[in-house]
C-alpha positions as CSV (number, residue, x, y, z in Angstrom):
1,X,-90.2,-45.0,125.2
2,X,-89.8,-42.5,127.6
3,X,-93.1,-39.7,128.7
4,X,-92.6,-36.5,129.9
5,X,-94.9,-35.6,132.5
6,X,-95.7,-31.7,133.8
7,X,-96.2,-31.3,137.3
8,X,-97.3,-27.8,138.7
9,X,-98.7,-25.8,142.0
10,X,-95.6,-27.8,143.7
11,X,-94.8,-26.2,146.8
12,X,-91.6,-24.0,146.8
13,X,-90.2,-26.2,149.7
14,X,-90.8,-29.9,147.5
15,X,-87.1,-31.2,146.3
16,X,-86.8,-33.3,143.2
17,X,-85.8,-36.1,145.2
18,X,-89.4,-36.2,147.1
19,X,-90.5,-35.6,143.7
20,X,-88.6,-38.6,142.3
21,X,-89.4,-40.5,145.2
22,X,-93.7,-39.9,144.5
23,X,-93.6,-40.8,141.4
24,X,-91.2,-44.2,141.1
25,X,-94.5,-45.6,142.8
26,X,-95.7,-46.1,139.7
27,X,-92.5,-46.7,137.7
28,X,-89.2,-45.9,136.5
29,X,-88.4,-42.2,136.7
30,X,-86.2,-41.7,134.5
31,X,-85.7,-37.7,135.7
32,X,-87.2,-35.5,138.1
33,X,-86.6,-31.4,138.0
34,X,-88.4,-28.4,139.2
35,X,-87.3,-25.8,137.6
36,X,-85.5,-22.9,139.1
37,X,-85.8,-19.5,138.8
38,X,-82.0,-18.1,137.7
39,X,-82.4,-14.5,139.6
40,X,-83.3,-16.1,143.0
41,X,-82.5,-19.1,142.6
42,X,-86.0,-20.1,144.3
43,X,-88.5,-23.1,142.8
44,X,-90.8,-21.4,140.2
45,X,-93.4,-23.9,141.2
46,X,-93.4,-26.7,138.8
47,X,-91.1,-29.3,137.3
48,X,-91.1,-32.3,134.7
49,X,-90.8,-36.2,135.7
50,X,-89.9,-38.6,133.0
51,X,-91.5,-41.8,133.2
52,X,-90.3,-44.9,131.8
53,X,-93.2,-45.9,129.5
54,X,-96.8,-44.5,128.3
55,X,-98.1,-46.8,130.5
56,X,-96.1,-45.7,134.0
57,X,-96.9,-42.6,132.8
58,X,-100.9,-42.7,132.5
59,X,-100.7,-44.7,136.1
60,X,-98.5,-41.5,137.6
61,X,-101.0,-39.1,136.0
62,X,-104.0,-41.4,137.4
63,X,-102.1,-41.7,140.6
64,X,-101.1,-38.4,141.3
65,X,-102.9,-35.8,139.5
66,X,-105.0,-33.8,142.7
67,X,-103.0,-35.2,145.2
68,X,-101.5,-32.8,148.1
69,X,-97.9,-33.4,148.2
70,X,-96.4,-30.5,151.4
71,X,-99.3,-28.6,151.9
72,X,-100.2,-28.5,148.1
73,X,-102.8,-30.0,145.4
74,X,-100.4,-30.5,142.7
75,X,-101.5,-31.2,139.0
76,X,-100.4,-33.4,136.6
77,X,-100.6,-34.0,132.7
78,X,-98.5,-34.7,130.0
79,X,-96.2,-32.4,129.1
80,X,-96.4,-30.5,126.0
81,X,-93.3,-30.1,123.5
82,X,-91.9,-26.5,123.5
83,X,-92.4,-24.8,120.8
84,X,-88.8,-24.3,119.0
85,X,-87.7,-20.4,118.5
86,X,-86.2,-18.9,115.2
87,X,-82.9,-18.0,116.3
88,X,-82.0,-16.2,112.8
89,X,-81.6,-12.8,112.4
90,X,-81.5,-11.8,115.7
91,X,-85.0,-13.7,116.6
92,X,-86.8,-11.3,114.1
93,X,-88.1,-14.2,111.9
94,X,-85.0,-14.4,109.3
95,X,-86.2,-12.0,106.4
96,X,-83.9,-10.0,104.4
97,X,-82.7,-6.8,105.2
C-alpha cells in the first residue's frame, strides 16, 4: 500500500520532477507535487511524494529527511490525513436554524 510522505523547507526553485527524481532512490514514487500557491502561482514551499510501500517510505524518510536538496535542508515525515471539513450549512457546523 501506498505512503504519503510530507516534504517541506523545499526551495521555491525545486520542480516535482527533481523531486520525483530524489526520492525513486529509494523506490517507486508513485506521485510527486509541491503545491502551488493559486494567487501567484509560485511554490509555497512544500509538497507530498507517495511511496510505493511502508517500507520505501521509512528508507526515503531515513534517506532524505535533513538532506540539502538546492540550497535547502529539507524535512521529511509522514504525512498526516487532513482533517475533513463540515460543508453543511454553509460551514457553520450543520445545526438548525
Amino acid at each position: 500500500m501506498a505512503k504519503k510522505l510530507y516534504v517541506g523547507n523545499l526551495s521555491y526553485n525545486t520542480s516535482e520532477d527533481s523531486l520525483r527524481n530524489l526520492f525513486a532512490e529509494f523506490g517507486n514514487v508513485a506521485s510527486a507535487k509541491i503545491i502551488f500557491d493559486r494567487e501567484t502561482g509560485n511554490s509555497k514551499g512544500f509538497g507530498f511524494v507517495e511511496m510505493g510501500s511502508d517500507e520505501e517510505a521509512s528508507a526515503a524518510i531515513t534517506g532524505t529527511n535533513g538532506r540539502e536538496v538546492d540550497g535547502r535542508q529539507i524535512r521529511v515525515n509522514e504525512a498526516m490525513d487532513k482533517p475533513r471539513r463540515d460543508r453543511g450549512a454553509g460551514g457553520y457546523g450543520g445545526g438548525n436554524w
